[in-house]
C-alpha positions as CSV (number, residue, x, y, z in Angstrom):
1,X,-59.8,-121.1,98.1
2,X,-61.0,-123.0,101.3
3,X,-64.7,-121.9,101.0
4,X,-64.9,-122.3,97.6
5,X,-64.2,-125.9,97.6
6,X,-65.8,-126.5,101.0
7,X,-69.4,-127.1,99.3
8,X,-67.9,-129.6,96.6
9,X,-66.5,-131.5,99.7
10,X,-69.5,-131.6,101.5
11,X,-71.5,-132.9,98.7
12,X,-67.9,-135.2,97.9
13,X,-69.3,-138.4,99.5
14,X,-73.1,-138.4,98.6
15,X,-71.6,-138.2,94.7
16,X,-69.1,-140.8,95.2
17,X,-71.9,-143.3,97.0
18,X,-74.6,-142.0,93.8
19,X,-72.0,-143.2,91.5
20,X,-70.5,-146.5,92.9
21,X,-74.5,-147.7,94.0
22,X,-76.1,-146.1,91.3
23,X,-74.4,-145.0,88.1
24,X,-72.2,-147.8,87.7
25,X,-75.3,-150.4,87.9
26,X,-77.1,-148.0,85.8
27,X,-74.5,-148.1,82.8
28,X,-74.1,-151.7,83.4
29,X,-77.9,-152.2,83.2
30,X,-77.7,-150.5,79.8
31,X,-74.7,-152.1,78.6
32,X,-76.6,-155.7,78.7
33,X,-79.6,-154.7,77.2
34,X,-78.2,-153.6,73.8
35,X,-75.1,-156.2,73.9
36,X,-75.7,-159.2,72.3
37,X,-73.0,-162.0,72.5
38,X,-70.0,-159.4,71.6
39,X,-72.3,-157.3,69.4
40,X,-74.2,-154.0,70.0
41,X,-78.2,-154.9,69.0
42,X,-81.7,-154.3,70.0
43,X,-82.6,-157.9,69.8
44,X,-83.0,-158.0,73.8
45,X,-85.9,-155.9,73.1
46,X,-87.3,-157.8,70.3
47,X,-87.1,-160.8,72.9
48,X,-88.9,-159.0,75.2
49,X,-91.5,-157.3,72.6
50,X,-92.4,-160.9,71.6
51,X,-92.4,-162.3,75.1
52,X,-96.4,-164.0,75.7
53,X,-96.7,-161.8,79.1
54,X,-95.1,-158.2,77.3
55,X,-98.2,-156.7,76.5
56,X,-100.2,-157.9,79.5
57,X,-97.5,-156.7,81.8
58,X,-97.1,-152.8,79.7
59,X,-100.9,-152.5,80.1
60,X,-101.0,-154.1,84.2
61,X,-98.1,-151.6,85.1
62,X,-100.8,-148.7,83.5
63,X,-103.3,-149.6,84.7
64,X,-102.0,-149.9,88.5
65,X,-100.1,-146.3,87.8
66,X,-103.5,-144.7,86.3
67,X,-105.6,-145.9,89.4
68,X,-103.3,-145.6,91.9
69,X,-101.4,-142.3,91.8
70,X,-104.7,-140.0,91.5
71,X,-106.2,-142.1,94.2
72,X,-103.5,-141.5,96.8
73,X,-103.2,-137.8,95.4
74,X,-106.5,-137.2,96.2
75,X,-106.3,-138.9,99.8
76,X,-103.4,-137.1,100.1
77,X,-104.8,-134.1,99.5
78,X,-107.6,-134.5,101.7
79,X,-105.7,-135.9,104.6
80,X,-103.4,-133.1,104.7
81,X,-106.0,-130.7,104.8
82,X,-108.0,-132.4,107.6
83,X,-104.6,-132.5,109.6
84,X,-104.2,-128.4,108.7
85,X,-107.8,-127.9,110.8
86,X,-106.9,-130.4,114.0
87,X,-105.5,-128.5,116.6
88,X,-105.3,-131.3,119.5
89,X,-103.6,-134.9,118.2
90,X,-102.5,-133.9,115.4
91,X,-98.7,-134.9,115.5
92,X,-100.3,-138.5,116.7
93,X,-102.7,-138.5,113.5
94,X,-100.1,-138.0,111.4
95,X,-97.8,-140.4,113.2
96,X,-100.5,-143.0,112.9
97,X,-101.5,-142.3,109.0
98,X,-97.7,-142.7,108.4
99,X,-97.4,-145.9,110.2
100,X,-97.4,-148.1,107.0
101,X,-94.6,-146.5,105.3
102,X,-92.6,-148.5,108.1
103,X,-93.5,-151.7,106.5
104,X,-92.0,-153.2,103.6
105,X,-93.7,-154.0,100.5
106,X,-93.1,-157.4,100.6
107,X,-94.7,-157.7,104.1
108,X,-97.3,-155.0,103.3
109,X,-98.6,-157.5,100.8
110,X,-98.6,-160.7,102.6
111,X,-100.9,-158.5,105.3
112,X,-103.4,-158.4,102.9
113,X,-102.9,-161.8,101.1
114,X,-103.3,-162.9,104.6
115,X,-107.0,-161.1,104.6
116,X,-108.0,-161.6,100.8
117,X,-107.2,-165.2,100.3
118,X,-109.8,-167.8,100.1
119,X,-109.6,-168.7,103.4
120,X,-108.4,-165.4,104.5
121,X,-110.2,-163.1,107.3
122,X,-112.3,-161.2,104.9
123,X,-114.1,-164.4,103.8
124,X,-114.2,-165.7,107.2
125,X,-115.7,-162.8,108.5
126,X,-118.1,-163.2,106.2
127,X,-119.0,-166.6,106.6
128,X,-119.8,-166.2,110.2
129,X,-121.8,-163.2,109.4
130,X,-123.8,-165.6,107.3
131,X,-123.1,-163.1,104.4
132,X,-121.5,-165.7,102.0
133,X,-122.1,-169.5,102.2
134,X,-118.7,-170.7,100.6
135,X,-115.1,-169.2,100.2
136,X,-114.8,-166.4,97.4
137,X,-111.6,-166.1,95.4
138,X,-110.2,-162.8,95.1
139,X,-106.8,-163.2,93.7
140,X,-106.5,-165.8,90.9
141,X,-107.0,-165.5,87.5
142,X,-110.7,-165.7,87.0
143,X,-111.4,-162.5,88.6
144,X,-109.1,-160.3,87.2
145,X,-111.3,-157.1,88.3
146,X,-110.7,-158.2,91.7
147,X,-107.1,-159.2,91.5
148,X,-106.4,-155.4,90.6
149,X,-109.0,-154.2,93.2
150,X,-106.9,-156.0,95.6
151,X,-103.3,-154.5,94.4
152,X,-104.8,-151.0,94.2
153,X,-106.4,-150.9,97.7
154,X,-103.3,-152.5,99.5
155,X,-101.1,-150.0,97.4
156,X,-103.7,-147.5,98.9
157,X,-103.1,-148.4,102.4
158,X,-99.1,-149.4,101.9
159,X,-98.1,-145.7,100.3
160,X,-100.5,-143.3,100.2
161,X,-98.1,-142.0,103.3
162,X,-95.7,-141.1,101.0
163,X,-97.5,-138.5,99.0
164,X,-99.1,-137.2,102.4
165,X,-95.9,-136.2,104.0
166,X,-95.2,-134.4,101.2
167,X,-97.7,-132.2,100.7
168,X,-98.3,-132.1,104.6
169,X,-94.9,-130.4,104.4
170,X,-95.8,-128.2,101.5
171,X,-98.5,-127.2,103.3
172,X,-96.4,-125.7,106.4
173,X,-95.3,-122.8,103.3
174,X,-98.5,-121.7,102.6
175,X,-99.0,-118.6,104.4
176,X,-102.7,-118.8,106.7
177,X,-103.6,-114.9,105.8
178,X,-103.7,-115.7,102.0
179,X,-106.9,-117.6,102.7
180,X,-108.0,-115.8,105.5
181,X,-107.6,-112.6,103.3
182,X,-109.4,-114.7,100.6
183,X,-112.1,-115.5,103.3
184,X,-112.7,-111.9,104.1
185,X,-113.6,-110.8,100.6
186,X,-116.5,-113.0,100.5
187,X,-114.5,-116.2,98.8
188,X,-115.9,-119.9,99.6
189,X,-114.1,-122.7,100.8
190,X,-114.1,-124.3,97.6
191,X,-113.1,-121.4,96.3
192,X,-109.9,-120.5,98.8
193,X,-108.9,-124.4,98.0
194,X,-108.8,-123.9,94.3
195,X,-107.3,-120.0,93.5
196,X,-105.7,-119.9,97.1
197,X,-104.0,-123.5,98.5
198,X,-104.2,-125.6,95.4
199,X,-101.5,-123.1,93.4
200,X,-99.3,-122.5,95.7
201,X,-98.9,-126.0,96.7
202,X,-98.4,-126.7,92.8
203,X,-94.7,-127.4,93.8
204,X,-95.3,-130.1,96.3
205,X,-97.4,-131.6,94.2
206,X,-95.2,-132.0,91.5
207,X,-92.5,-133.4,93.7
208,X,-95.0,-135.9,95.8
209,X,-96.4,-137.3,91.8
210,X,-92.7,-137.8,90.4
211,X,-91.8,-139.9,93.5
212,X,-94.7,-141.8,93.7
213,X,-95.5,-142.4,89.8
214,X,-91.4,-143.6,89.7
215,X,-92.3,-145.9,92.7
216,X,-95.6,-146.7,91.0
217,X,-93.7,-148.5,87.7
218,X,-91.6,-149.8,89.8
219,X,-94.2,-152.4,92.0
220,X,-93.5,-155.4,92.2
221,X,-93.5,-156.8,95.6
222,X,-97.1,-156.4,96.9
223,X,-98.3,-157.1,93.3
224,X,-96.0,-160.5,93.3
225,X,-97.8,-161.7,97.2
226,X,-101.2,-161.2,96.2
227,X,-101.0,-161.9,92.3
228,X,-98.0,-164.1,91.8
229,X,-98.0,-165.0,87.9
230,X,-101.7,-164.0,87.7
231,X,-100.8,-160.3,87.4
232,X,-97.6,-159.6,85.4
233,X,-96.1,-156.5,85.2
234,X,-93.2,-155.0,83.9
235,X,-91.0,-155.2,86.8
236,X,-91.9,-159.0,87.4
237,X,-90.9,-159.7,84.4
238,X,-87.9,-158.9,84.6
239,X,-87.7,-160.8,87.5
240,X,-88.9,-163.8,85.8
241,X,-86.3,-163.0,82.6
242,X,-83.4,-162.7,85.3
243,X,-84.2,-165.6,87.6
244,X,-86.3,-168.2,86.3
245,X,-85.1,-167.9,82.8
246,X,-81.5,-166.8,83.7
247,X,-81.5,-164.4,80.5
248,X,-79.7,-161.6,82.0
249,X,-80.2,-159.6,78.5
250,X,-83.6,-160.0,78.2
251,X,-84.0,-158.8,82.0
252,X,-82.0,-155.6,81.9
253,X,-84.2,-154.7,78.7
254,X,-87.0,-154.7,81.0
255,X,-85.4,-152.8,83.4
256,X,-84.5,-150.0,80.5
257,X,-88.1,-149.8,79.9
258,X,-88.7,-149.0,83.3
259,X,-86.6,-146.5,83.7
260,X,-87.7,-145.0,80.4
261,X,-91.4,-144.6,81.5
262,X,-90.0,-143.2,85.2
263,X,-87.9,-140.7,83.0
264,X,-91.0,-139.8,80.6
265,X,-93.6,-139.3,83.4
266,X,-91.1,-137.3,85.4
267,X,-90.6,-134.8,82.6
268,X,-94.3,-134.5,82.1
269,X,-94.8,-133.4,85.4
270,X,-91.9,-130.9,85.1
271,X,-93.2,-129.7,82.1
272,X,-97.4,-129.4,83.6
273,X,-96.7,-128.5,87.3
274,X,-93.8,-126.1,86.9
275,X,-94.4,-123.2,88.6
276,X,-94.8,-119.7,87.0
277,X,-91.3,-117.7,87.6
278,X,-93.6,-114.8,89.0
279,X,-95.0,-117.5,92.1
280,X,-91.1,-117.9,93.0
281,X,-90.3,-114.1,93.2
């Protein structure tokens, strides 16, 4: 009797801190979003469909998630591989590639408002390169192109990390004699990388794209330092809706949203990336 309840005891606490920190916010969340006054309703979302900054913040939030998670994939993916060829240094490499995800976002994006803004040390670089004769602006509203340049490469640098360990990790499973077997039957290493390494690391994949696409939708802080109001997106606006506006319904409608894209992309990648049941055996 002992050993068969010994697991549900282990796992007793994590469950019991999930539901106090998680689920009961969670239910809460989705209780004000469809009450209005005493009354169940949608009109929290038709508040929020006709809010001015919706639409610009539904297609900001895309269009950061659509740049930025194949971006760090791909860095990802490449990093890992050069750290898989460097025999001496490697730990410190990765040590040192990693070193940003000890930064917050917050700060992570005041490092690169601090190089970005108008009178920031990009520009002043610049200017005593004799490159530029007056201050550019980067981040406000007339250069849009460059606002989201800006978002995606400090995004870039702030959590690319985080798909990196991942896969550096998946990479550890992937037996060396499949592509040196591959190798000795004549196969390139283009080849090796696409029938040999890129399947079998189809599960850490998967897992590395749901964590950083849920992250992804839910930016705010970096986007918030360098953009302010100039760049809305989804999770700022429910920012704005909870704080500034004090319209706690309006907010957690946003938030719903949120978690509603998170909950769609993650079954996409379930569904694309699952791995064939004869790759398990």
């Amino acid at each position: 009797m002992r050993k068969t309840l010994a697991p549900y005891l282990l796992i007793a606490p994590s469950l019991l801190f999930l539901a106090v920190l998680f689920l009961v916010p969670l239910v809460q969340t989705i209780r004000l979003a469809f009450r209005a006054g005493q009354a169940w309703s949608l009109g929290n979302f038709a508040r929020m469909a006709n809010d001015l900054n919706f639409s610009d913040a539904v297609l900001n939030t895309f269009r950061i998630v659509l740049i930025v998670v194949p971006l760090q994939l791909l860095l990802a993916i490449g990093m890992s591989l050069m750290l898989r060829h460097i025999r001496r240094g490697r730990d410190l490499v990765l040590w040192i590639w990693s070193i940003p995800l000890g930064i917050s976002d917050l700060a992570a994006g005041l490092v690169w408002l601090a190089i970005l803004n108008d009178r920031g040390y990009l520009n002043s670089a610049l200017f005593d390169l004799g490159l530029i004769s007056a201050p550019h602006s980067y981040l406000t509203y007339e250069t849009p192109a460059a606002l989201l340049g800006a978002i995606v490469l400090a995004e870039l640098w702030r959590a690319t990390a985080i798909v990196l360990v991942v896969l550096v990790a998946g990479l550890q499973l992937v037996p060396k004699e499949y592509a040196e077997a591959a190798s000795v039957f004549g196969a390139s290493p283009w080849q090796i990388f696409r029938r040999v390494t890129l399947p079998l690391l189809r599960p850490s994949i998967q897992t590395a794209l749901i964590l950083r696409t849920v992250l992804a939708f839910e930016m705010f802080a970096i986007v918030l330092a360098l953009g302010g109001r100039n760049m809305p997106v989804l999770v700022s606006e429910a920012y704005n809706w909870q704080y500034a506006n004090q319209d706690y319904g309006v907010a957690a409608a946003y938030a719903v949203v949120v978690m509603l894209l998170s909950l769609a992309a993650t079954l996409v990648y379930l569904r694309v990336l699952r791995t064939p049941p004869e790759q398990l055996a």
